[in-house]
C-alpha positions as CSV (number, residue, x, y, z in Angstrom):
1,X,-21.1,18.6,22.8
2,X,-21.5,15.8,25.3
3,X,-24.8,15.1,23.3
4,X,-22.9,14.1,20.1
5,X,-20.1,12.3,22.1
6,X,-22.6,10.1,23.7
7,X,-24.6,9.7,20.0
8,X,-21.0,8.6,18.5
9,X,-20.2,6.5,21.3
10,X,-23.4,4.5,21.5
11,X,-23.2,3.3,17.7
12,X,-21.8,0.1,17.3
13,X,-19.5,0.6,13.9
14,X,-16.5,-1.1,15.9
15,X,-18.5,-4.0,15.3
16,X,-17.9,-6.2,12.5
17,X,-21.8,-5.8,11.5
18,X,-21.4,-2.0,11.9
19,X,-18.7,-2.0,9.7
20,X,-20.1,-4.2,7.1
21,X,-23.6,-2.3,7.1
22,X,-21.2,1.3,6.6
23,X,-18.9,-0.2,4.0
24,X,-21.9,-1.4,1.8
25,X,-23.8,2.3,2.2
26,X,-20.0,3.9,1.1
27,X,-19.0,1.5,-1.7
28,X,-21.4,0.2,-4.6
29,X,-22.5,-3.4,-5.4
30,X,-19.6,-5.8,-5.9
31,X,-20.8,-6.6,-9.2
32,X,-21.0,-2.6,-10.3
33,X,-17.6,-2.2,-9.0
34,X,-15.9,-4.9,-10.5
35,X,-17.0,-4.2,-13.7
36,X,-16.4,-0.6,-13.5
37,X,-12.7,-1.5,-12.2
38,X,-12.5,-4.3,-15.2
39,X,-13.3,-1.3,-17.7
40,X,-10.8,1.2,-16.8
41,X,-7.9,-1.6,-16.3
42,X,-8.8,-2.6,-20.1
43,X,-8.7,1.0,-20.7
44,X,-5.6,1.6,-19.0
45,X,-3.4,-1.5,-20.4
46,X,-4.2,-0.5,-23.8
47,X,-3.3,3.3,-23.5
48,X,-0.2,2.1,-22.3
49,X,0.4,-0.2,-24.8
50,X,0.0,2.5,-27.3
51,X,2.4,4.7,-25.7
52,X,5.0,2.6,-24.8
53,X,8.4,1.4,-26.7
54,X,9.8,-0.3,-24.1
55,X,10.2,-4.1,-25.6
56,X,9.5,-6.0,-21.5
57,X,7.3,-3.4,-20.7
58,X,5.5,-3.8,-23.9
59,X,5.7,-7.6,-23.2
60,X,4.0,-7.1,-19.6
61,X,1.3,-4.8,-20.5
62,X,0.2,-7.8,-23.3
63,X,0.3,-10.6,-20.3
64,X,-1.6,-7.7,-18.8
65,X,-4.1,-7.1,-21.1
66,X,-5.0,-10.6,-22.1
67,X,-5.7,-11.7,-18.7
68,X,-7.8,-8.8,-17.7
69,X,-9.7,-9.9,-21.2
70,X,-10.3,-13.0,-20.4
71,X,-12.4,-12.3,-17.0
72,X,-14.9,-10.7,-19.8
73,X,-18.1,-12.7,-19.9
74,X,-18.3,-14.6,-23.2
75,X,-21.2,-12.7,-25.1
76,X,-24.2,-13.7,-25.2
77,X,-25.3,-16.1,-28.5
78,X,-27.5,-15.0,-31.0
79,X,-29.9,-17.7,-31.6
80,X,-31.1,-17.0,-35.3
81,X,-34.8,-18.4,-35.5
């Protein structure tokens, strides 16, 4: 067991580099997860919306909604040849 102590012990994840280098193997590419989180909030404001009654709540999840809209890339142009 003293082995795996020692193992443990010598890797430097207290490190800030050792901690950056494990946080990027655990958690995908900024990009992927941002636009994974942007999905489900959109998907999330607008269930609630359909579910609620509540007039300020209603009001909030609109605010809500159109902000987390307007992060979305504007799509890309057609250009008709």
């Amino acid at each position: 067991m003293s082995g795996i102590r020692q193992a443990a012990d010598s890797s430097d994840s207290t490190s800030p580099a050792g901690k950056r280098s494990l946080l990027s193997a655990l958690v995908p590419s900024g990009g992927a997860m941002q636009s994974f989180i942007h999905r489900k909030n959109l998907e999330n404001y607008r269930k609630q919306l359909a579910e609620t009654k509540d007039a300020a709540e209603l009001s909030l999840l609109r605010r809500l909604l159109a902000e987390e809209e307007a992060k979305e890339p504007p799509a890309p142009r057609r250009e008709d040849g």
